[in-house]
C-alpha positions as CSV (number, residue, x, y, z in Angstrom):
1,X,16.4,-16.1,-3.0
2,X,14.8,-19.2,-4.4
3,X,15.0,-17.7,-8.3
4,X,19.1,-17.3,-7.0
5,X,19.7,-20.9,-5.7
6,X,17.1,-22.9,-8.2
7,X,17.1,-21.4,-11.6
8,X,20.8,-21.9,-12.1
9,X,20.4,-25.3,-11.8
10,X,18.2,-25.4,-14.8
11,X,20.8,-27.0,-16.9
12,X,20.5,-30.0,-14.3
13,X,17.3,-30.0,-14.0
14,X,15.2,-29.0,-16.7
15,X,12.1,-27.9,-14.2
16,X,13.7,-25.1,-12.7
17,X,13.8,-23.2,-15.7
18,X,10.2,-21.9,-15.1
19,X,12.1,-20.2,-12.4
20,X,12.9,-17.0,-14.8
21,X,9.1,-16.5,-15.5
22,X,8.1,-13.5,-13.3
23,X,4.6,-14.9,-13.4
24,X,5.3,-18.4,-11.8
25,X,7.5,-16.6,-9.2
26,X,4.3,-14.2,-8.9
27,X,2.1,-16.7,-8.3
28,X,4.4,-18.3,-5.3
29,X,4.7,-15.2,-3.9
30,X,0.6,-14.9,-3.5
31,X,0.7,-18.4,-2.4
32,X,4.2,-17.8,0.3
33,X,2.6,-14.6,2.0
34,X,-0.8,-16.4,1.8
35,X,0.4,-19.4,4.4
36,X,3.1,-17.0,6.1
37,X,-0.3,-15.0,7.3
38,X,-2.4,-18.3,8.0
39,X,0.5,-20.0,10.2
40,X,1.7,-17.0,12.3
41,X,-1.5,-15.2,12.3
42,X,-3.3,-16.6,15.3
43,X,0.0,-16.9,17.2
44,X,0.5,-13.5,16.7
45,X,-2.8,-12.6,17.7
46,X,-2.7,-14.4,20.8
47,X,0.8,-12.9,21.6
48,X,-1.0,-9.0,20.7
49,X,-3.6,-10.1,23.6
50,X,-0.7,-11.4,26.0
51,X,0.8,-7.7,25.8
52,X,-2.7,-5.9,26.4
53,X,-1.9,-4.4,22.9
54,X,-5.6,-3.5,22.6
55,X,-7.2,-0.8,20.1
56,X,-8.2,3.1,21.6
57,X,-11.9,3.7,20.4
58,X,-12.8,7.3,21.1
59,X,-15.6,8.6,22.5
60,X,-16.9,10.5,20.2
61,X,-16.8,8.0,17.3
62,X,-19.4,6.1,15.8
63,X,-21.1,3.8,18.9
64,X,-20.9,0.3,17.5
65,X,-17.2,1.2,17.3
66,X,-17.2,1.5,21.3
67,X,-17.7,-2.5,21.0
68,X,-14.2,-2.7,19.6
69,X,-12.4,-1.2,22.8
70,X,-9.1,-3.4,23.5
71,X,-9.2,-5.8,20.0
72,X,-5.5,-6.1,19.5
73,X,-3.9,-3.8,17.3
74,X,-0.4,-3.5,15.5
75,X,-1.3,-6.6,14.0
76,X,0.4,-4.5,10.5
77,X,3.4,-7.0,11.6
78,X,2.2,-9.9,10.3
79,X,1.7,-8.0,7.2
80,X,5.1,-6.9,6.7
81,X,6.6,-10.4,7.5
82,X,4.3,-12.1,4.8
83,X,5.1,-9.3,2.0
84,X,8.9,-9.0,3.4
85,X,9.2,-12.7,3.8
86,X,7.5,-13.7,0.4
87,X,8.9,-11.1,-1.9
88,X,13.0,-11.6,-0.7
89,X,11.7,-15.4,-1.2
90,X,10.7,-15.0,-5.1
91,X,12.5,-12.1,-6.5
92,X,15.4,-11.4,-8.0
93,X,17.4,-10.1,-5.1
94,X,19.8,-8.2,-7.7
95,X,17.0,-6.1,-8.7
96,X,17.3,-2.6,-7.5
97,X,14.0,-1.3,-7.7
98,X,12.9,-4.5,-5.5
99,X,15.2,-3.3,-2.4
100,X,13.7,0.7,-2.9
101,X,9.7,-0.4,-2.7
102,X,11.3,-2.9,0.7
103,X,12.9,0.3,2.0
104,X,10.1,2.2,1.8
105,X,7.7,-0.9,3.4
106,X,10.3,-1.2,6.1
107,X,11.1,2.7,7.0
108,X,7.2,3.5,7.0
109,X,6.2,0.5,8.8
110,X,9.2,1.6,11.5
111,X,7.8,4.9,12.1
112,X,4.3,3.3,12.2
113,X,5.4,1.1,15.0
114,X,7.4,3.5,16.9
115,X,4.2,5.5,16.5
116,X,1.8,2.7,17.8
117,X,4.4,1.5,20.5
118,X,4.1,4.9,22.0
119,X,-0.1,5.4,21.8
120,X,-0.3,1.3,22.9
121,X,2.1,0.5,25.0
122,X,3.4,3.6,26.5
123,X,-0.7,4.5,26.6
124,X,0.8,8.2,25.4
125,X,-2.4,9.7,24.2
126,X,-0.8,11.0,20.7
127,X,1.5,9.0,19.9
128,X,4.9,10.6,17.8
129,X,4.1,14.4,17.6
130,X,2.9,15.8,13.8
131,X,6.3,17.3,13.1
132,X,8.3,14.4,14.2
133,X,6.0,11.9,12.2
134,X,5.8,13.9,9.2
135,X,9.3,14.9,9.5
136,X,10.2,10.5,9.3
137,X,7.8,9.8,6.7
138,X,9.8,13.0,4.4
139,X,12.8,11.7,5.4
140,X,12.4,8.3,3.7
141,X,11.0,9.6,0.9
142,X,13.4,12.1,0.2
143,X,16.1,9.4,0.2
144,X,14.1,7.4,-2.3
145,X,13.4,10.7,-4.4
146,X,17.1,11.1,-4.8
147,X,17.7,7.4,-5.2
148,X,15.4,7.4,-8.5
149,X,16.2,10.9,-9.6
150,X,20.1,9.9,-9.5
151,X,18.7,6.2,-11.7
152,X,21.7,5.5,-14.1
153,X,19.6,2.9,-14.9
154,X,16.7,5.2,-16.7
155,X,17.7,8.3,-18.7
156,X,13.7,9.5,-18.2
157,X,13.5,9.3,-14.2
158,X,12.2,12.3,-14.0
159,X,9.4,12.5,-16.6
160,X,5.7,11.8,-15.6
161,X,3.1,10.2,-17.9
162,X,0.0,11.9,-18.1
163,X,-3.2,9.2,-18.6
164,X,-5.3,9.2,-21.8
165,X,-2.0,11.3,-23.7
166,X,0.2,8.5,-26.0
167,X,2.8,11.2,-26.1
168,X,3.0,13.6,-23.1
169,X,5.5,13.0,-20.9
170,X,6.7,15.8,-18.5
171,X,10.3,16.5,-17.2
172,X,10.1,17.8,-14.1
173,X,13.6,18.2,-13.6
174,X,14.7,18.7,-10.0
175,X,11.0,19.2,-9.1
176,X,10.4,15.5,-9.5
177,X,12.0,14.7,-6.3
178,X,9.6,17.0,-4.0
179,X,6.9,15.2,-5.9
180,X,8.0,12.0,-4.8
181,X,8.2,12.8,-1.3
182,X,4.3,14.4,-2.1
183,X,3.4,11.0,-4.0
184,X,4.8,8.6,-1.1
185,X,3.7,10.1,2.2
186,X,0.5,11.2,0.8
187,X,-0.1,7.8,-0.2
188,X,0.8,6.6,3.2
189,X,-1.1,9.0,5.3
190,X,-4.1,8.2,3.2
191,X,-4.4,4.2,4.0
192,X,-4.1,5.6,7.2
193,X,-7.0,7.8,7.2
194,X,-8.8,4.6,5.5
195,X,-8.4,2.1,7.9
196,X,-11.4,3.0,10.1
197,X,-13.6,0.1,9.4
198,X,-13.2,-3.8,9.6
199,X,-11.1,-5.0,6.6
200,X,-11.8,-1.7,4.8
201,X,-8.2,-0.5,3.9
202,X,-6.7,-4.0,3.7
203,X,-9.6,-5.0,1.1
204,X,-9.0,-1.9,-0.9
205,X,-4.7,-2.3,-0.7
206,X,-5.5,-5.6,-2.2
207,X,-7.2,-4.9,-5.1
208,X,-5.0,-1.8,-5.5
209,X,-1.7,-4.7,-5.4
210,X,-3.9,-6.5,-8.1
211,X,-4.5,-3.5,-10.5
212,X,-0.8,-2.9,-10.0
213,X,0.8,-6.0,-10.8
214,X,-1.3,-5.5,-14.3
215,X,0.3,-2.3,-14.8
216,X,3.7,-2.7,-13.7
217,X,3.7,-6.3,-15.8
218,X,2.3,-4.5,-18.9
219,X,5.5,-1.2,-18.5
220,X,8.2,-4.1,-17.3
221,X,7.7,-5.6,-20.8
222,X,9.7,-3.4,-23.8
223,X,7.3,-4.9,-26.4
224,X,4.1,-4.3,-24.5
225,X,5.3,-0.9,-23.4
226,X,6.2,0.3,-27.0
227,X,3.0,-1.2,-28.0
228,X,0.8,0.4,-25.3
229,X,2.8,3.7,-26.1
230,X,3.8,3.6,-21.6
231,X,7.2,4.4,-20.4
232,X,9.1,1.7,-20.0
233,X,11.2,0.9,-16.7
234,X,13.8,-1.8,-17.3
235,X,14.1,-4.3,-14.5
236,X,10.6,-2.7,-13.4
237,X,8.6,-5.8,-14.4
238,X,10.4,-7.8,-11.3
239,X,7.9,-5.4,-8.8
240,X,5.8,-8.1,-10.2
241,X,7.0,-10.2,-7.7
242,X,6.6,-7.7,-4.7
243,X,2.4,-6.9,-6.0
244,X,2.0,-10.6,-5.7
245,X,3.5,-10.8,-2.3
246,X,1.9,-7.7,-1.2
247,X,-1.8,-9.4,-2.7
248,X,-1.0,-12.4,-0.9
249,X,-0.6,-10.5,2.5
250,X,-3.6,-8.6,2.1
251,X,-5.7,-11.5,1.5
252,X,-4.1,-13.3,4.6
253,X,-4.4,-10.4,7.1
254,X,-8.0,-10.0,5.6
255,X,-9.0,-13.1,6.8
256,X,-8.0,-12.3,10.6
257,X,-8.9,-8.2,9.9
258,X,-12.7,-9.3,8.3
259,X,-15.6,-7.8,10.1
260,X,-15.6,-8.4,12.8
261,X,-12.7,-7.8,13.2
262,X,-9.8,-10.0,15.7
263,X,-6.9,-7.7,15.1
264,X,-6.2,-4.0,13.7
265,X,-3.1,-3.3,11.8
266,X,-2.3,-0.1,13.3
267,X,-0.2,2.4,12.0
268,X,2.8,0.1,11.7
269,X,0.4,-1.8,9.0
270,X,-1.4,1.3,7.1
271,X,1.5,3.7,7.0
272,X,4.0,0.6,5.4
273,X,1.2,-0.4,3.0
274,X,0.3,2.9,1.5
275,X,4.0,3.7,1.5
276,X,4.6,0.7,-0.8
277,X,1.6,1.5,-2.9
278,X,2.9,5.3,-3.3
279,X,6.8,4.1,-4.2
280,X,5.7,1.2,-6.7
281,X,3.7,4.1,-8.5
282,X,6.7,6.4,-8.5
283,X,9.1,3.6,-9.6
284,X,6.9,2.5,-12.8
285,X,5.5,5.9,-13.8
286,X,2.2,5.4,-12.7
287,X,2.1,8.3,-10.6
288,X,-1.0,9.9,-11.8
289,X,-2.9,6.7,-12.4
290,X,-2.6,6.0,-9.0
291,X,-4.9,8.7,-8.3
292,X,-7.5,6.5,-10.0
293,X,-6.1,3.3,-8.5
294,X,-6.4,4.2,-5.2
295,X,-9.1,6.4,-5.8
296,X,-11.7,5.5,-2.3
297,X,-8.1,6.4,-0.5
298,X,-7.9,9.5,-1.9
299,X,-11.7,10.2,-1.2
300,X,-11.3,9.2,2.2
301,X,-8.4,12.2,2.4
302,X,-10.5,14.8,0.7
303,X,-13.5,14.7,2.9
304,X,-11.0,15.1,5.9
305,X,-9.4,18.3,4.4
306,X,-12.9,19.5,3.4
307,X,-14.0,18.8,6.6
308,X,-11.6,20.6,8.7
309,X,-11.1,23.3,6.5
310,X,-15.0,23.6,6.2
311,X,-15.0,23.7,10.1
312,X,-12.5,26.5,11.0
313,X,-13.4,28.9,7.3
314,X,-17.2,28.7,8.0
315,X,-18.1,26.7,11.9
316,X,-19.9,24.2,9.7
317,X,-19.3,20.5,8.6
318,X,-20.0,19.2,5.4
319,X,-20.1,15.4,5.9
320,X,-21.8,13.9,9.7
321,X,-18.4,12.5,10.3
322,X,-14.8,12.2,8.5
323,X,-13.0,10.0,7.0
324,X,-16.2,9.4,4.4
325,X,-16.6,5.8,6.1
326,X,-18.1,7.5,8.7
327,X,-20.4,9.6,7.4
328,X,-22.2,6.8,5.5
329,X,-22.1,5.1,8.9
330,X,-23.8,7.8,10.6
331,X,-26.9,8.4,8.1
332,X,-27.4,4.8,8.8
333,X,-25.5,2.4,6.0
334,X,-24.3,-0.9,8.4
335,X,-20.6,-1.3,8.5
336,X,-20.4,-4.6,6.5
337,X,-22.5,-2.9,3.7
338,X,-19.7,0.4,3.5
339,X,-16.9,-1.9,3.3
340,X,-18.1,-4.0,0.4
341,X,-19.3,-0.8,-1.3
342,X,-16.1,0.6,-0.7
343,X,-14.5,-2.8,-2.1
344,X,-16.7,-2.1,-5.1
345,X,-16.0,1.2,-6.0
346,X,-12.5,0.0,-5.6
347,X,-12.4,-2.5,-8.4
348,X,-14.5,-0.1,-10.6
349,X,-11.5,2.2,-10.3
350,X,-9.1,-0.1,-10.6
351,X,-10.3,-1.5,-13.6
352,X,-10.9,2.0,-14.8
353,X,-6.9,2.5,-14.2
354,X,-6.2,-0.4,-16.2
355,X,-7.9,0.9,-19.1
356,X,-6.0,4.1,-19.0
357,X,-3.5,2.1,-20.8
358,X,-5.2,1.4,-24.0
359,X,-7.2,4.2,-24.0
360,X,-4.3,6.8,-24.7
């Protein structure tokens, strides 16, 4: 909006001229979603408590969990205002490719709240039914699948990049859009399954938004991108602008979500922010590095399907407890010291993604 109603002017005013430099607009974006989060979020807080919005620990959980019974949950809104409000704010509301990674955001964090509003407010023990969630979440991402597969706007929409290859790209023809819809709501589901511990997910969404914005800068640029030897997206680069905003309202929500914790995000939070993660990789090609990038989420998945499939093949579990987090709980590891082990891990691998670039 403001890059629409300031950098015309630039012929006025010299000054707003900076306003066509993704990185400055980047930078207010961190800065917008930052004090969105900071002003509304002990308002909102206090408005969670006035509706008895209060988390469901179970039973059979880890017991310092049980200590978290009623902390206000579906605090996720806050995090789509910031990220909504800063990245509409700072982009370049022409940019197509802006409006699919806000659809996604918006559709998943949707069915998150209708999901949330029925386990929270209702007090409906299971919220939407499997089918009916799954069946949203493919939904949305079917409509984005067909959106980018139908791209006038890039002739290779439907090839994949393979990591460490300069020159393998794969067509996958009318496959790609099935993989999309595998990309997106696998990505979504696993934040989900993540965000188990005080400021676990959000931490690790954050420095997944930083390791993106590198990446989608680096394949937004035609001479980086030729140089690099990465597909290059045309008006891709303007996503920028939407990592920065999504950084911005992970670090804000952090500082409310931070052990321990005053507010959850629920599934209105977790579903919208892997969603985003899922369609910004689809969008710029990353689709394989996001394995690496969001690596601890896609841990945190595995030893669920291990798990349960470990349970009902053989009566036995492999971890204590699943997700991961709370198996490392359980032989003993305090929260506070899994979540900034997590963190770590998470910068190792996003750093490691980052290399992927060069290293091809």
């Amino acid at each position: 909006m403001l890059y629409h109603l300031l950098y015309p002017l630039r012929n006025q005013f010299s000054g707003f001229n900076v306003f066509k430099y993704i990185t400055f607009r980047s930078a207010g974006a961190v800065l917008t979603a930052l004090v969105v989060s900071f002003v509304f979020g002990k308002p909102m807080i206090a408005w969670l408590r006035r509706l008895k919005v209060g988390q469901h620990v179970r039973d059979d959980g880890p017991q310092s969990h049980l200590s978290k019974q009623g902390t206000p949950t579906m605090g996720g809104l806050l995090i789509i205002a910031a990220l909504a409000g800063s990245a509409l704010l700072w982009s370049d509301l022409t940019n197509k490719y802006v409006w699919v990674v806000l659809f996604a955001t918006l559709a998943f964090g949707a069915i998150g709240f209708w999901d949330d509003y029925l386990k929270v407010v209702k007090k409906q023990s299971t919220g939407l039914r499997a089918r009916e969630k799954f069946g949203l979440q493919i939904a949305a991402a079917l409509a984005i699948g067909f959106f980018l597969y139908y791209n006038p706007g890039d002739p290779k929409s439907t090839y994949l990049s393979v990591p460490f290859m300069k020159r393998v790209l794969l067509d996958l023809g009318w496959f790609y859009i099935p993989f999309v819809v595998v990309v997106i709501v696998g990505s979504s589901n696993a934040v989900n399954l993540t965000d188990g511990l005080d400021g676990l997910a959000i931490g690790l969404v954050g420095i997944a938004a930083t390791a993106n914005a590198v990446l989608v800068y680096l394949g937004g640029n035609r001479v980086i991108a030729d140089y690099l030897k990465i597909q290059y997206i045309p008006g891709s680069g303007e996503l920028v602008i939407f990592c920065g905003a999504l950084l911005g309202a992970s670090l804000g929500f952090l500082w409310y979500n931070a052990h321990p914790a005053e507010v959850f995000m629920g599934d209105v939070g977790s579903l919208s922010l892997g969603a985003a993660l899922g369609t910004l990789a689809v969008v710029t090609k990353h689709e394989l590095i996001l394995v690496i990038t969001g690596g601890i989420f896609v841990v945190e998945t595995l030893s669920v399907v291990l798990q349960v499939g470990s349970y009902k093949l053989r009566g036995k579990r492999i971890f204590r407890m699943a997700p991961m987090h709370h198996h490392f709980e359980q032989i003993g590891w305090p929260e506070s010291k899994v979540i900034v082990r997590f963190w770590i891990a998470g910068i190792i691998l996003a750093l490691i993604s980052i290399s992927t670039l060069k290293l091809r």
